[in-house]
C-alpha positions in Angstrom: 103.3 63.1 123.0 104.3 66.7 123.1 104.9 68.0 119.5 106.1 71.5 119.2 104.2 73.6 116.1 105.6 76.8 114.1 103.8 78.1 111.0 106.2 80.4 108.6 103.4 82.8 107.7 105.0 84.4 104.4 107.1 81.1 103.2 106.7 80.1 99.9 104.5 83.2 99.1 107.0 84.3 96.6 107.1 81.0 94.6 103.7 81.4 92.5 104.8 85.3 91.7 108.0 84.3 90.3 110.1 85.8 92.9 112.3 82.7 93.7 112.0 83.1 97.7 110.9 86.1 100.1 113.9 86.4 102.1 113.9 90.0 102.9 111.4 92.8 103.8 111.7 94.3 100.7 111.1 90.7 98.2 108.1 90.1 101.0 106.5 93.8 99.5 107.4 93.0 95.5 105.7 89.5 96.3 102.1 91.1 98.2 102.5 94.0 95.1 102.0 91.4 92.7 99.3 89.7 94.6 101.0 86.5 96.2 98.7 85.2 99.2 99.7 82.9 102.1 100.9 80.0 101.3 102.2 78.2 104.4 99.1 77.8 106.3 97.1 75.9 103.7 99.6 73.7 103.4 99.6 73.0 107.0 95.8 72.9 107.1 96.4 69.8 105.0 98.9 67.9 107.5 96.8 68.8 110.2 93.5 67.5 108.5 95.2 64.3 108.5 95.8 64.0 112.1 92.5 64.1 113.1 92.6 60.9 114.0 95.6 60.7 116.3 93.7 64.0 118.0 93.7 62.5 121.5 97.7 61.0 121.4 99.4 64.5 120.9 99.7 67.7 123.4 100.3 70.3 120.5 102.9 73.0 121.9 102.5 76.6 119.7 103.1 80.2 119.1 100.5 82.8 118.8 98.0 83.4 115.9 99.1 83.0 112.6 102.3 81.3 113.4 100.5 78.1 114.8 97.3 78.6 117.1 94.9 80.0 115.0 95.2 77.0 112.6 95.2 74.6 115.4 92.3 75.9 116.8 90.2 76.0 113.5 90.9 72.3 113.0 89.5 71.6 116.3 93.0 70.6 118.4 93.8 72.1 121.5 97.0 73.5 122.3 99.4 74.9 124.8 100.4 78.6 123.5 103.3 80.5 124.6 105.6 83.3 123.5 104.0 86.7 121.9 104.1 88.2 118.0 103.3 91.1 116.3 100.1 90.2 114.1 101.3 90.2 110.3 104.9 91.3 110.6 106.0 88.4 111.7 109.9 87.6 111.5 112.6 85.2 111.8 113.5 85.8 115.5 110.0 84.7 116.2 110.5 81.7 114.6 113.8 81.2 117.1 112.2 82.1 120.1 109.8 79.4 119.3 111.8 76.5 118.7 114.1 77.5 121.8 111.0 78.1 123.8 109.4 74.7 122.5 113.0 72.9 123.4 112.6 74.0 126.9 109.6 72.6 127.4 110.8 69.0 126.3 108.7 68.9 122.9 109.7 65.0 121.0 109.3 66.7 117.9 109.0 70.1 116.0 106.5 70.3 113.3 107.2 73.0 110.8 105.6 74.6 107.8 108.2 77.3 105.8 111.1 76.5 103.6 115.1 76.2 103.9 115.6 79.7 105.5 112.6 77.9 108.2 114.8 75.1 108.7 118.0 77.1 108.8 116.4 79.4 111.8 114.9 76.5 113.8 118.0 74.3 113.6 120.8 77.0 114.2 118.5 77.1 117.5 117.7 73.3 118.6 120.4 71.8 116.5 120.1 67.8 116.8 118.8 67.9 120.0 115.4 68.2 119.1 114.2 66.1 116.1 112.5 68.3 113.5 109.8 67.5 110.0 109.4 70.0 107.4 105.3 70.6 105.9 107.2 71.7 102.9 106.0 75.3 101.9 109.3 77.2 100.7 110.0 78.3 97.5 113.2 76.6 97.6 113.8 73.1 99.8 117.2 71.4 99.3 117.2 70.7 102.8 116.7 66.8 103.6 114.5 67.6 106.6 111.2 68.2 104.5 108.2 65.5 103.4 107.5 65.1 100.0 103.8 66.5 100.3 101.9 67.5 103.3 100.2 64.4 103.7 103.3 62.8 103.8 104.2 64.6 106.8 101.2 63.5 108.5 101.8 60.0 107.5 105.0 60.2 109.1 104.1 61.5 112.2 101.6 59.2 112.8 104.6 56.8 112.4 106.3 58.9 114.6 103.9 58.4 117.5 103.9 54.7 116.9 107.3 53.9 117.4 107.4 52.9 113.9 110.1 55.0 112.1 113.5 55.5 113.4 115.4 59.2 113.8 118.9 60.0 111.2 121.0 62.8 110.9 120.6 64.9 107.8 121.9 68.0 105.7 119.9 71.9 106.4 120.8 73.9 103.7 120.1 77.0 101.6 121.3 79.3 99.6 121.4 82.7 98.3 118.1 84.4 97.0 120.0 86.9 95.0 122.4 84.7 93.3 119.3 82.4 92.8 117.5 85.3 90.9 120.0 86.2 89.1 120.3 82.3 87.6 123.4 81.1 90.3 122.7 78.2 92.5 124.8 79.2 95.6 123.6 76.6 98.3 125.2 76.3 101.7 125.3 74.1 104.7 123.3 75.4 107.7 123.7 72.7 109.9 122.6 69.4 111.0 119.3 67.9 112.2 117.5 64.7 113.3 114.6 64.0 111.5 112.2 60.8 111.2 112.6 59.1 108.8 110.9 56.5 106.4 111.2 55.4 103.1 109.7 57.9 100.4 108.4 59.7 103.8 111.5 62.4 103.6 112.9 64.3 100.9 116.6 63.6 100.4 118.4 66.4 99.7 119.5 68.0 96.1 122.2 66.9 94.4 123.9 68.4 91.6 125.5 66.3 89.2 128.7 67.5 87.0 131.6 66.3 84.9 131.5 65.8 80.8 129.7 62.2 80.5 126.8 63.9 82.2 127.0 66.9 79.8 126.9 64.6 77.1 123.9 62.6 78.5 122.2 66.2 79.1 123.4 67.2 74.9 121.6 64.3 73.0 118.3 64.4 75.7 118.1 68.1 74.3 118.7 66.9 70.6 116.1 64.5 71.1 113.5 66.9 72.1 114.2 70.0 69.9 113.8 67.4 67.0 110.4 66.5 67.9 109.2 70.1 68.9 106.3 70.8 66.7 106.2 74.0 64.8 103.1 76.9 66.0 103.6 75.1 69.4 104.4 76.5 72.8 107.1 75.3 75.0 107.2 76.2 78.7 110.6 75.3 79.8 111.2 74.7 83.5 114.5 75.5 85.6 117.7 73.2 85.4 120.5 72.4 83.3 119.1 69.9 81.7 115.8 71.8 80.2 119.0 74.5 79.6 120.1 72.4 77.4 117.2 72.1 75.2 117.1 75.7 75.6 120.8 76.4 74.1 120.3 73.3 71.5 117.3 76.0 70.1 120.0 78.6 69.7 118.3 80.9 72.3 119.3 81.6 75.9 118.0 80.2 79.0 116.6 81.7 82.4 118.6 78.6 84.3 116.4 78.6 87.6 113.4 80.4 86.1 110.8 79.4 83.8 110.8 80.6 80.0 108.5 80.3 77.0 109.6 79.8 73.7 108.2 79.1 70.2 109.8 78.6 66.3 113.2 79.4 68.3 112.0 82.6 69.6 111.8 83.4 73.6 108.4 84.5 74.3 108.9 85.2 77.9 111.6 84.8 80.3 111.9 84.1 84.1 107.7 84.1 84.0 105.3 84.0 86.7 102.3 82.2 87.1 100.2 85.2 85.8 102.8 85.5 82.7 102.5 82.0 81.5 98.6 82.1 81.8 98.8 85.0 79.2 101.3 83.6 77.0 100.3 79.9 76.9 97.0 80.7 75.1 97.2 77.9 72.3 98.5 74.8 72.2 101.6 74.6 74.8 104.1 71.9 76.2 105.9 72.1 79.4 109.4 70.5 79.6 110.5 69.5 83.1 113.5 67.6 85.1 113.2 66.5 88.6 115.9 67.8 91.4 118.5 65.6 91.2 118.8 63.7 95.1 115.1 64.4 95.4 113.3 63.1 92.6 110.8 66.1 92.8 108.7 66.7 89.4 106.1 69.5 90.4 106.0 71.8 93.5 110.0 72.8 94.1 111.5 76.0 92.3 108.6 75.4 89.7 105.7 76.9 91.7 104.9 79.2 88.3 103.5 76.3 86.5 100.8 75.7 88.8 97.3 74.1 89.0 95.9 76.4 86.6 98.4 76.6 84.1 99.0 72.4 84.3 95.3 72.1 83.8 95.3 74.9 80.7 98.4 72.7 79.2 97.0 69.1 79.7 98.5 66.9 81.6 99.4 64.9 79.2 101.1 67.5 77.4 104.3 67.5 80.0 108.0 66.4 78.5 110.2 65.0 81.5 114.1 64.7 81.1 116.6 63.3 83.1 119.4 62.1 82.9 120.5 58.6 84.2 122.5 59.4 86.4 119.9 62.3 88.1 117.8 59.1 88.2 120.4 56.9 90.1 118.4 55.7 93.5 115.2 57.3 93.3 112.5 55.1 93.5 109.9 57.4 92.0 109.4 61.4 91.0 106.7 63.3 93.4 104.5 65.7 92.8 102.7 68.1 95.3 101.2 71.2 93.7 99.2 72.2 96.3 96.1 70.6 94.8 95.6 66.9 96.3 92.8 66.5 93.2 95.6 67.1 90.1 98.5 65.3 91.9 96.0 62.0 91.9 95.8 62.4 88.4 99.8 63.1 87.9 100.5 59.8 89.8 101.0 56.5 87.9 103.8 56.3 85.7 106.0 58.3 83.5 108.1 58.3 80.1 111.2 60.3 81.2 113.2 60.8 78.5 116.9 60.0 79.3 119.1 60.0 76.2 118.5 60.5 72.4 116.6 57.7 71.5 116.1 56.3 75.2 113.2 56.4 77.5 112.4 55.1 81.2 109.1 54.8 82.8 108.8 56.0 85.9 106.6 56.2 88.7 105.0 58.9 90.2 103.5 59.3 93.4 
């Protein structure tokens, strides 16, 4: 089976840095200035890893270098390349040129590793005629075309080249990395695309619920967990309205997409990096989450700050998850996929997720 391959070199190198994205020539030099690295090829190392074993059943089709070949060849596969790129300034229109290139060539599938604005660029080119699967690697991945974690993706293709999944139409979307920054989720439909598709094998895509019976579920989950905060200690507080909500229930003022630290009532640090929270979190910490609605993602989307090393300084069982019921409605378990296979083992099981003021539901995590 021919299976086209594009690598998003500088996707998702914003997310660790605290940068929400790096849309934009100018975000990509902010995010190398404060020493993000890339992020995109490990994460399709790890899908490719995986497809060791199906080495002989695909004909990989790529671009150049760091946008597909040089990871295909270091894993061992060979590959058809085509097209040409300018070593480390890669761009969207390369990413185009690709997937229209790989069209013409009658590729069953595009493989991708990047984020929405990946997605967007690749679909406003093949649109449905080409099925599509995201390695996600974005800072930001409300689309429904992505896996949960890389190995997912590998599970599913493997599917994919059995016959064994079946292809549906689903939402490409993304949204403004300036309103995002500044706190405003302004999300957008890009298109449509055909993806495969399996049970927990494909991210469905994020939902935002509203209207005043969720506000009140959000109210007494934030009462709930501002009366059990322990004095001296230090609370990391993820994106969303529902950790907002502790947030305003404090009597201090939220970063609503960005991570802040807060302790006694008093904000610490706001809209923190990685580096940030490893300085501040020096004592005993907690780290209050909620999973995207529609998704059921815990770890790994638009929280890329609390990563591997500052989960591991905080304990893992030190984390606080909200949501409310209806968030929870349909999803069958909350992922996790923080780039290192050995801590998402030990995240997986099951969860308390607090979900109103003296209500809890376990979970599970996978």
């Amino acid at each position: 089976m021919r299976i086209g391959f594009i690598v998003n070199p500088i996707a998702g190198m914003g997310g660790r840095v605290g940068l929400k994205g790096t849309d934009g020539e100018e975000v990509l030099k902010e995010a190398l200035a404060k020493g993000a690295t890339s992020w995109a090829p490990h994460r399709a190392r790890e899908t490719l890893k995986r497809l060791t074993i199906a080495r002989s059943e695909i004909e990989w089709i790529t671009w150049p270098g760091e946008m597909g070949e040089g990871l295909l060849k270091e894993m061992g596969f060979g590959c058809e390349v085509h097209g040409s790129i300018e070593p480390g300034a890669t761009t969207a229109e390369d990413t185009r040129r690709a997937a229209h290139e790989m069209e013409s060539l009658g590729v069953a599938l595009i493989l991708f590793a990047g984020g929405d604005g990946t997605a967007s660029d690749i679909v406003g080119v093949v649109g449905t005629r080409v099925p599509v699967l995201g390695i996600p690697s974005g800072v930001k991945m409300f689309s429904a075309v992505f896996s949960p974690t890389p190995g997912a993706a590998a599970r599913l293709i493997l599917k994919f080249l059995g016959g064994e999944v079946k292809l549906v139409e689903r939402e490409v979307m993304d949204i403004d990395e300036e309103a995002y920054r500044s706190g405003r989720l302004s999300a957008s439909l890009k298109g449509y695309a055909v993806t495969p598709y399996a049970v927990e094998m494909v991210l469905g895509g994020k939902s935002v619920s509203s209207g005043a019976d969720e506000g009140l579920m959000k109210e007494a989950i934030a009462s709930r967990v501002v009366e059990e905060m322990v004095p001296g200690v230090y609370y990391v507080l993820g994106p969303g309205s529902t950790v907002a909500k502790v947030a305003e229930a404090m009597g201090v003022e939220k970063t609503l997409l960005g991570i802040d630290v807060v302790r006694d009532g008093e904000v610490l640090l706001k809209d923190a990096d990685e580096q940030g929270l490893l300085d501040v979190v020096d004592g005993e910490a907690r780290i209050v989450l909620s999973p995207l609605g529609g998704q059921g993602s815990l770890l790994g989307r638009g929280n890329q700050p609390i990563s591997p090393r500052v989960l591991r300084r905080v304990g893992l069982d030190r984390l606080i998850v909200v949501a409310t019921p209806t968030k929870l409605v349909g999803l069958g378990a909350l992922t996790v996929d923080t780039g290192d296979p050995e801590l998402d083992r030990r995240l997986r099981g099951y969860r308390r997720v607090i979900v109103g003021y003296r209500e809890d539901k376990v979970i599970k995590v996978v």
